[in-house]
N, CA, C and O of each residue as an XYZ file, in Angstrom:
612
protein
N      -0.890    109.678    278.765
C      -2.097    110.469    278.653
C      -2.437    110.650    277.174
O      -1.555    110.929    276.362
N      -3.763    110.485    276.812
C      -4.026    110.550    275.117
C      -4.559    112.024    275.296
O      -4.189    112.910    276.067
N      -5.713    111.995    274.171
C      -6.455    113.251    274.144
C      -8.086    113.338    274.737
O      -8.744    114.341    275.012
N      -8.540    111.569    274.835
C      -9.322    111.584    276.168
C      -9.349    112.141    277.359
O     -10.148    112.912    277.889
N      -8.061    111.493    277.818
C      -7.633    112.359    278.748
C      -7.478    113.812    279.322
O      -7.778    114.373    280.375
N      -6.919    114.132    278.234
C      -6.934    115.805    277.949
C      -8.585    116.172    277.839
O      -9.204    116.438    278.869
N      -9.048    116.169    276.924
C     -10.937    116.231    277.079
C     -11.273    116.409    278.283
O     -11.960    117.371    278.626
N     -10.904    115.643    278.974
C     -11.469    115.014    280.624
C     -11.085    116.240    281.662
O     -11.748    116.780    282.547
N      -9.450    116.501    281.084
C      -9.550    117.636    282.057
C      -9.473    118.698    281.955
O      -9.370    119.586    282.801
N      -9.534    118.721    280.473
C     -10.495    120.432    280.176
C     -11.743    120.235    280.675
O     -12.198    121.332    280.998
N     -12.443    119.436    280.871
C     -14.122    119.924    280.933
C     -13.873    119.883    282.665
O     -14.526    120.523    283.489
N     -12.998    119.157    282.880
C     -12.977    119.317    284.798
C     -12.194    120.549    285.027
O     -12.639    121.098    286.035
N     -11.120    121.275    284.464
C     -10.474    122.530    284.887
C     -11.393    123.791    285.029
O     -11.182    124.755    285.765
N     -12.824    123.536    283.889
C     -13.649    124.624    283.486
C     -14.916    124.496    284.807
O     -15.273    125.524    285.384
N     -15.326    123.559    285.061
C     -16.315    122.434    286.056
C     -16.251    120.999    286.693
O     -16.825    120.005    286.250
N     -15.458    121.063    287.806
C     -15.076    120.079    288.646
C     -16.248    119.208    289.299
O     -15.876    118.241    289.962
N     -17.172    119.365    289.224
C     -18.749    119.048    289.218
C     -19.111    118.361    288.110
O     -20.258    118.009    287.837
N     -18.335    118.210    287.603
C     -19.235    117.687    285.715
C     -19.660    116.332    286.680
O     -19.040    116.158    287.729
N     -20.602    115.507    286.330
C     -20.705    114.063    286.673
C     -19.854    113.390    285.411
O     -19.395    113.990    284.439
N     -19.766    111.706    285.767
C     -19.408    110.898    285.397
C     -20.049    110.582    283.778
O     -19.413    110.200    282.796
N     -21.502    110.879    283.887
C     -22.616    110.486    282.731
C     -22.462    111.663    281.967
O     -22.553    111.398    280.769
N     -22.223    113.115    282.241
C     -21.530    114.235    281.543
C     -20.415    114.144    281.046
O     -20.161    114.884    280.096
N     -19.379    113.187    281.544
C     -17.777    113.611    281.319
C     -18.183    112.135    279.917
O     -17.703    112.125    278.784
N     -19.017    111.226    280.410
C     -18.665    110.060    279.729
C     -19.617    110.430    278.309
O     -19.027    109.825    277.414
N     -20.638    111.037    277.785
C     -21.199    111.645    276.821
C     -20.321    112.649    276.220
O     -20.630    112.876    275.051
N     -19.375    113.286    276.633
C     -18.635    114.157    276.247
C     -17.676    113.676    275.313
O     -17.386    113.930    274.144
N     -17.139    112.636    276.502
C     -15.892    111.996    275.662
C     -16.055    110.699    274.612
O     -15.111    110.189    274.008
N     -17.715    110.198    274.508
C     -18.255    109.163    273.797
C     -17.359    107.627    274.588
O     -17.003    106.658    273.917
N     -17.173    107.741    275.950
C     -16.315    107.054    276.893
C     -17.934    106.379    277.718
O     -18.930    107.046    277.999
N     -17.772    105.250    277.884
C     -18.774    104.317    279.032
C     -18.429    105.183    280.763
O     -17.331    105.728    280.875
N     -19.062    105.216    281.545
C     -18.962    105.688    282.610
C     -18.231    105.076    283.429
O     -17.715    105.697    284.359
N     -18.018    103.642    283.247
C     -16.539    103.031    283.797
C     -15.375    103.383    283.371
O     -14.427    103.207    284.136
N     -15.156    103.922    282.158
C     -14.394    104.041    281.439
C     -13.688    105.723    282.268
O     -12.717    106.186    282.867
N     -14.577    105.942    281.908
C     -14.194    107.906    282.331
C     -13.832    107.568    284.260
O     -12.818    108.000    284.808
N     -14.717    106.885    284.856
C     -14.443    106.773    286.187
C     -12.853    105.726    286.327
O     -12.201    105.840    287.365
N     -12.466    104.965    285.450
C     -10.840    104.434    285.936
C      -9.893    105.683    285.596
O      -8.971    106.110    286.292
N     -10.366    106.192    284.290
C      -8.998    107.202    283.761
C      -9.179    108.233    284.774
O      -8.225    108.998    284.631
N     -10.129    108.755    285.992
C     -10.448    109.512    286.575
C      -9.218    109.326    287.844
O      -8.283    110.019    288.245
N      -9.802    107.983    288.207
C      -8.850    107.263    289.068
C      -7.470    107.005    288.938
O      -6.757    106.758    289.911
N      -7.001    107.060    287.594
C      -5.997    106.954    287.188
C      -4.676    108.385    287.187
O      -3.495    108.466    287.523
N      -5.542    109.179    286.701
C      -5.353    110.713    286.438
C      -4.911    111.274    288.232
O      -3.875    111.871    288.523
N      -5.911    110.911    289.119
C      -5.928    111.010    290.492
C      -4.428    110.424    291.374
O      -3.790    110.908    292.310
N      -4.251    109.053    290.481
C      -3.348    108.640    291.458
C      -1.995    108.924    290.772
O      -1.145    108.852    291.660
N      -1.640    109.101    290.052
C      -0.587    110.169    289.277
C      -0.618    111.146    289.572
O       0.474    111.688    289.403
N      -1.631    112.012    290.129
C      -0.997    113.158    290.971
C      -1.304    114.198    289.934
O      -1.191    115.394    290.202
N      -1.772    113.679    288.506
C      -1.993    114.953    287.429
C      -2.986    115.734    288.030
O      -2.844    116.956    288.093
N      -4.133    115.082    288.551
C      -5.045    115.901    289.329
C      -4.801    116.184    290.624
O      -5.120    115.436    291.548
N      -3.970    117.762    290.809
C      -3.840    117.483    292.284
C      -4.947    117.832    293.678
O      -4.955    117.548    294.876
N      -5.774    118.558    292.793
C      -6.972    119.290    294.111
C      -8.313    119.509    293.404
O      -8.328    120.176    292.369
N      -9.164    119.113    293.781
C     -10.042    119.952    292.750
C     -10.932    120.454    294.162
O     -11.350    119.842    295.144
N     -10.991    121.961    293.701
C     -11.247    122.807    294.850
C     -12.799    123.853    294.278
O     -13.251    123.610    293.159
N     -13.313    124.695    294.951
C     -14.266    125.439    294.898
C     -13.499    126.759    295.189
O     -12.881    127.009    296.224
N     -13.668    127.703    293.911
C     -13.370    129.160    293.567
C     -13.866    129.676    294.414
O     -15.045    129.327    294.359
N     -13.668    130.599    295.559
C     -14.469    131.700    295.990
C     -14.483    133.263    295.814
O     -13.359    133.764    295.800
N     -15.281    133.913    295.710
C     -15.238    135.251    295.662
C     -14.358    136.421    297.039
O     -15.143    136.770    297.921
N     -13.557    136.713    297.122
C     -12.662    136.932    298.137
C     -13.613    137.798    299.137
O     -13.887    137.528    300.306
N     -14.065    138.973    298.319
C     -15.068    139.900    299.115
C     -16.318    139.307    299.902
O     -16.568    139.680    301.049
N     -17.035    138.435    299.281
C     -17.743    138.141    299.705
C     -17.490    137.020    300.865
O     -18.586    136.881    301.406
N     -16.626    136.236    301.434
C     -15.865    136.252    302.666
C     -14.852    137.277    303.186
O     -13.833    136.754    303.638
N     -14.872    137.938    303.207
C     -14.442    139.026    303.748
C     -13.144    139.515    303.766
O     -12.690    140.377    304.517
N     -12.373    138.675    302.561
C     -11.314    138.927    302.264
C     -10.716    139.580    300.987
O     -10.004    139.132    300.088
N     -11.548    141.445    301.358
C     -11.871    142.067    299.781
C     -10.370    142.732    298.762
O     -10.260    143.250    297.651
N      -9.397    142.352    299.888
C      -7.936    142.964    299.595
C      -7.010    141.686    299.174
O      -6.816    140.610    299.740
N      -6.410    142.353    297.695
C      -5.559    141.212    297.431
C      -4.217    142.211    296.909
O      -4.248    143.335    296.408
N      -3.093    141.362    297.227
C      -1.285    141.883    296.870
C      -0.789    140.799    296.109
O      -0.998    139.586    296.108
N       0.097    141.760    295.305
C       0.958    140.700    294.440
C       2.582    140.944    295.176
O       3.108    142.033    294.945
N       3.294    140.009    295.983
C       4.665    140.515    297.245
C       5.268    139.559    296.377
O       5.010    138.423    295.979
N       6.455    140.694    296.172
C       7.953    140.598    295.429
C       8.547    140.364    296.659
O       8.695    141.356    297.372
N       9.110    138.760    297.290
C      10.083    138.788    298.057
C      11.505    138.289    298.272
O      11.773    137.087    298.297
N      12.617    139.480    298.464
C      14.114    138.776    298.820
C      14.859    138.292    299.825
O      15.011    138.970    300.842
N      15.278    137.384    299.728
C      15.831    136.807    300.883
C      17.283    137.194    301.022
O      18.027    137.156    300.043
N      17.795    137.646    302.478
C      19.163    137.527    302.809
C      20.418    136.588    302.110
O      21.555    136.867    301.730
N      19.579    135.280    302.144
C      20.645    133.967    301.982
C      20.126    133.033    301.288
O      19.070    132.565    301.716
N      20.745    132.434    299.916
C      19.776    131.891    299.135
C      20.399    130.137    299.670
O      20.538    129.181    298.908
N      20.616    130.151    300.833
C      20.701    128.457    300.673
C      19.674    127.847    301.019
O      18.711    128.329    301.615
N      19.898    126.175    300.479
C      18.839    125.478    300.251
C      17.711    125.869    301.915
O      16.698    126.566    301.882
N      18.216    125.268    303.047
C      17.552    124.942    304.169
C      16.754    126.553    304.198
O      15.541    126.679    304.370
N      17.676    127.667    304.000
C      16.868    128.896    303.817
C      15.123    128.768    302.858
O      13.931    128.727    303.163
N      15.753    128.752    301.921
C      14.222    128.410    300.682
C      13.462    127.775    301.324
O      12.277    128.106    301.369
N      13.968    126.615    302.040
C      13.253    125.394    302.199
C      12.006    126.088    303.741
O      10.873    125.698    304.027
N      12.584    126.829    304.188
C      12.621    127.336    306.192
C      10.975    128.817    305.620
O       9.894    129.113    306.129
N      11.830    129.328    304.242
C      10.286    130.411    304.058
C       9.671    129.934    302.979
O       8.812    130.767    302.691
N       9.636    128.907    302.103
C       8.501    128.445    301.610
C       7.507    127.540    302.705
O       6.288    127.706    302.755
N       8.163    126.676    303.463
C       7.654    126.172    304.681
C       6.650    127.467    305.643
O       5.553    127.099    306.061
N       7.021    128.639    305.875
C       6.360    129.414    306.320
C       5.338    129.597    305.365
O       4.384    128.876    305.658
N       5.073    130.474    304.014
C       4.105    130.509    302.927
C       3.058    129.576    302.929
O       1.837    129.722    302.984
N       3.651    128.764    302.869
C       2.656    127.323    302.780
C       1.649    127.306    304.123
O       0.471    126.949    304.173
N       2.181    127.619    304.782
C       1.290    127.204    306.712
C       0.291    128.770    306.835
O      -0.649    128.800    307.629
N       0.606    129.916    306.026
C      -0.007    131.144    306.154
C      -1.095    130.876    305.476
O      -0.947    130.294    304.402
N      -2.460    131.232    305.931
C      -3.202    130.807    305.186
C      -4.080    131.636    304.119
O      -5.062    131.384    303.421
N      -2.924    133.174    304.415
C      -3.052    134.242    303.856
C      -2.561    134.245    302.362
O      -2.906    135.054    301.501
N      -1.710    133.210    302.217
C      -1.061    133.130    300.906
C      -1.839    132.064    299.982
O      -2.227    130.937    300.291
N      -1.942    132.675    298.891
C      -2.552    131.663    298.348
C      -2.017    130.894    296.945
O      -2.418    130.008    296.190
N      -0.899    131.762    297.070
C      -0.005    131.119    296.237
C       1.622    131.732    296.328
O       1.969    132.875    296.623
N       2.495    130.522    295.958
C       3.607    131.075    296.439
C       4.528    129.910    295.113
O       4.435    128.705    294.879
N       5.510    131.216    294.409
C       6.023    131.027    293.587
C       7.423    131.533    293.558
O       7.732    132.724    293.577
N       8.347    130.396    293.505
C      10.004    130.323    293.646
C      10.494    131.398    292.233
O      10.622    130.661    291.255
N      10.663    132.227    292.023
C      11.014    132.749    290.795
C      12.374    133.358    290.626
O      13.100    133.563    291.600
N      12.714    133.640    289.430
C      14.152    134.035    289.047
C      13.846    135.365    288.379
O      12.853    135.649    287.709
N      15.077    136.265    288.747
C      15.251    137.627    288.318
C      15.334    138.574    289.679
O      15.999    137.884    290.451
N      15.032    139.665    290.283
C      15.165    140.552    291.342
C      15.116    139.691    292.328
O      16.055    139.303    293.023
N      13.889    139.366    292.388
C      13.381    138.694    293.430
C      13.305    136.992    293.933
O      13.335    136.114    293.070
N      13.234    136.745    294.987
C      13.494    135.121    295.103
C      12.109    134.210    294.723
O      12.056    133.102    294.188
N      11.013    135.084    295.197
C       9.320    134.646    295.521
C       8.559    135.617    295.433
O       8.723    136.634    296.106
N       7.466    135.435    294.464
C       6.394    135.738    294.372
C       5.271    135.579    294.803
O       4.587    134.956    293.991
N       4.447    135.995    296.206
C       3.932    135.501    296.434
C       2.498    136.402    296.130
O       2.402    137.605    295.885
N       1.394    135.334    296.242
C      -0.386    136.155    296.028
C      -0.959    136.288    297.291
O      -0.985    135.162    297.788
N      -1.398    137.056    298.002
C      -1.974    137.478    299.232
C      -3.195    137.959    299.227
O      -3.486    138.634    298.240
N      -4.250    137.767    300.292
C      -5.674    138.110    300.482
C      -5.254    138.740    301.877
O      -4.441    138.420    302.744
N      -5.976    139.565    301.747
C      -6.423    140.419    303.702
C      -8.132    140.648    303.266
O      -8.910    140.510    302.322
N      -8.065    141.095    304.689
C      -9.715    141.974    304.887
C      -9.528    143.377    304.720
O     -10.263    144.278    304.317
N      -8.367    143.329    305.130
C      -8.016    145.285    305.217
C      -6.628    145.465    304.738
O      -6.045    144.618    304.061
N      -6.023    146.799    305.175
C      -4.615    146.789    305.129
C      -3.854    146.414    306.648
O      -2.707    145.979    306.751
N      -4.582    146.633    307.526
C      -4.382    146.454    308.927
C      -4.617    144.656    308.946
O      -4.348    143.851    309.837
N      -4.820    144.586    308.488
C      -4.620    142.614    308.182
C      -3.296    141.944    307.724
O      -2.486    141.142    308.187
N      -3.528    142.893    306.233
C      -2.217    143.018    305.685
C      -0.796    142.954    306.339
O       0.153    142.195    306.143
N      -1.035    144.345    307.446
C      -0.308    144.489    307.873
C       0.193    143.218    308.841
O       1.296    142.680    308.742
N      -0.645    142.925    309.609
C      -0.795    141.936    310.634
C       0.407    140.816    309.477
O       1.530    140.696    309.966
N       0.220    140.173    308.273
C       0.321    139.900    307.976
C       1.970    139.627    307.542
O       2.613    138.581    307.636
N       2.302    140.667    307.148
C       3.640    141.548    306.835
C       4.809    141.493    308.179
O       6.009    141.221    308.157
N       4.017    141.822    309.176
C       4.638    141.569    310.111
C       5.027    139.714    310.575
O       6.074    139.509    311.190
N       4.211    138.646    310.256
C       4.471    137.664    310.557
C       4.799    136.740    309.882
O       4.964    135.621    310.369
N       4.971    137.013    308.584
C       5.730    136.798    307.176
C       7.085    136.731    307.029
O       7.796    135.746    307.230
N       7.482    138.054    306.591
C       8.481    138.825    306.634
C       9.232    139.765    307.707
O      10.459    139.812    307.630
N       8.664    140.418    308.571
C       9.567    141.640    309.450
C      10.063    140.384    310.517
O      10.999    140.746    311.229
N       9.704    139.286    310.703
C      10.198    138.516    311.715
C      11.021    137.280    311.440
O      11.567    136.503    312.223
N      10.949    137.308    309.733
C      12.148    135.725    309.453
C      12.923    137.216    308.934
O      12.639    138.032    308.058
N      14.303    137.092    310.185
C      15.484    137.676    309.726
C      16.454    137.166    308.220
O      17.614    137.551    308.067
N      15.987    136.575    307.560
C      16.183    135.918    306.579
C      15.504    136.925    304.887
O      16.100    136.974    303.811
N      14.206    137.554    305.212
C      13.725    138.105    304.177
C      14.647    139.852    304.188
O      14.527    140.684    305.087
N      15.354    139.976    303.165
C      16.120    141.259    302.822
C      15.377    142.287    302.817
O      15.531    143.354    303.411
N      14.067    141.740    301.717
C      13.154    143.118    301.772
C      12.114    142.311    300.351
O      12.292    141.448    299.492
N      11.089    143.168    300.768
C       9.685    142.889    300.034
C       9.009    144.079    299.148
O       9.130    145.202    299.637
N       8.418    143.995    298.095
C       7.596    144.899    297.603
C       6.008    144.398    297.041
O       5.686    143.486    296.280
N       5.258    145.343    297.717
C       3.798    144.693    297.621
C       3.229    145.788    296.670
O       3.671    146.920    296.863
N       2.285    145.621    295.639
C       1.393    146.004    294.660
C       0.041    145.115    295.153
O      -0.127    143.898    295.217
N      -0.663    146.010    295.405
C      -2.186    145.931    295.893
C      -2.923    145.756    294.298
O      -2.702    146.518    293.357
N      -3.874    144.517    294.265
C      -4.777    144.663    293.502
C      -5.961    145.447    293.580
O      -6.761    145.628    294.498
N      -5.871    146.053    291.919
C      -6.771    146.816    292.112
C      -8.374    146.139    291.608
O      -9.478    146.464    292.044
N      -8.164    145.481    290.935
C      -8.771    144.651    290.621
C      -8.577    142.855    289.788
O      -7.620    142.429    289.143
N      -9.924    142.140    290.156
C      -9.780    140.784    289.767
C     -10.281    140.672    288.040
O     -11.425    140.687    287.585
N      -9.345    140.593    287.529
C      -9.785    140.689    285.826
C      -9.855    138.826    285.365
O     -10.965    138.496    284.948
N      -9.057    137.967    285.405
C      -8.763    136.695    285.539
C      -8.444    136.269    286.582
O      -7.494    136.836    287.121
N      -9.150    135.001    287.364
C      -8.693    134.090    288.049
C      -9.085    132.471    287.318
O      -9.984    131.903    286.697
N      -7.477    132.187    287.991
C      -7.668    130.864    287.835
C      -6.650    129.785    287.587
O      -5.558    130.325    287.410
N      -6.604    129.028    287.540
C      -5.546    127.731    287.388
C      -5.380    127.072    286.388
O      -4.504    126.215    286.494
N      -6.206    127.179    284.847
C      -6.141    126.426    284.007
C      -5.469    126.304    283.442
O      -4.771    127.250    283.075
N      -5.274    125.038    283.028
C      -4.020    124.575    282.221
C      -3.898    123.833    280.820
O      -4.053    122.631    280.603
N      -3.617    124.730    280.024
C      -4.006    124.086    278.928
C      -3.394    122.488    278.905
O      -2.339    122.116    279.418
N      -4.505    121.560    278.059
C      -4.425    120.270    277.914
C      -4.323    119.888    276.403
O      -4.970    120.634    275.667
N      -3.805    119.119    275.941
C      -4.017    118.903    274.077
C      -4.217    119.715    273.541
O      -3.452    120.678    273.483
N      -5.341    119.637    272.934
C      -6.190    120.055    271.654
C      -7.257    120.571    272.553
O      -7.852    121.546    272.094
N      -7.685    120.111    273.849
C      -9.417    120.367    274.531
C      -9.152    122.144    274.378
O     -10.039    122.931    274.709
């Protein structure tokens, strides 16, 4: 990867919409040019999703938690058995293996707390495996987002 590259996916981390004739004026790159390294970038896996941000409230999902969770038993097939759950919830929207108290960090959306709850219950109170959890409700959205710094862009 040079610093084309990098260029390319700063201006796509900020606007995944850029066109081809935008990305390729940007980078002083021909539009074939920007469309192989695109392709290239893609099939390496550096780009893994490029998705559309939504506003949580405005689908109706105005409640968000930050869940500190521990597990009973840290072996592999364990990790492997509740990140496998995280992943299939479609309540989670991110789920992070971490070190220190806790095993996983995970980010959560509801509509309510009675969602939440719904939630809590089919998460955690039912894989006899989770020790115990602690949830901090957002109070508010100050930063979102995924970016990742690239080079110099």
């Amino acid at each position: 990867m040079d610093s084309i590259d990098a260029k390319i996916l700063s201006l796509l981390q900020r606007d995944c919409r850029l066109g081809l004739e935008t990305l390729a004026a940007a980078t002083g790159l021909s539009v074939a040019s920007v469309q192989r390294r695109l392709k290239s970038l893609r099939a390496q896996k550096v780009i893994e999703a490029e998705v559309a941000v939504l506003d949580p409230a405005k689908v109706g999902q105005s409640m968000g938690f930050v869940v500190m969770v521990e597990l009973e038993r840290e072996r592999l097939d364990q990790i492997d058995a509740f990140v496998r759950r995280a992943q299939a919830e479609p309540k989670v929207q991110q789920c992070y293996y971490v070190t220190g108290e806790a095993d996983f960090c995970l980010i959560c959306t509801a509509a309510d707390m009675e969602d939440f709850e719904d939630l809590t219950k089919r998460l955690f109170f039912e894989d006899s495996n989770v020790r115990r959890f602690r949830t901090s409700v957002v109070m508010a959205r100050r930063k979102v987002g995924l970016e990742v710094p690239v080079g110099s862009g």
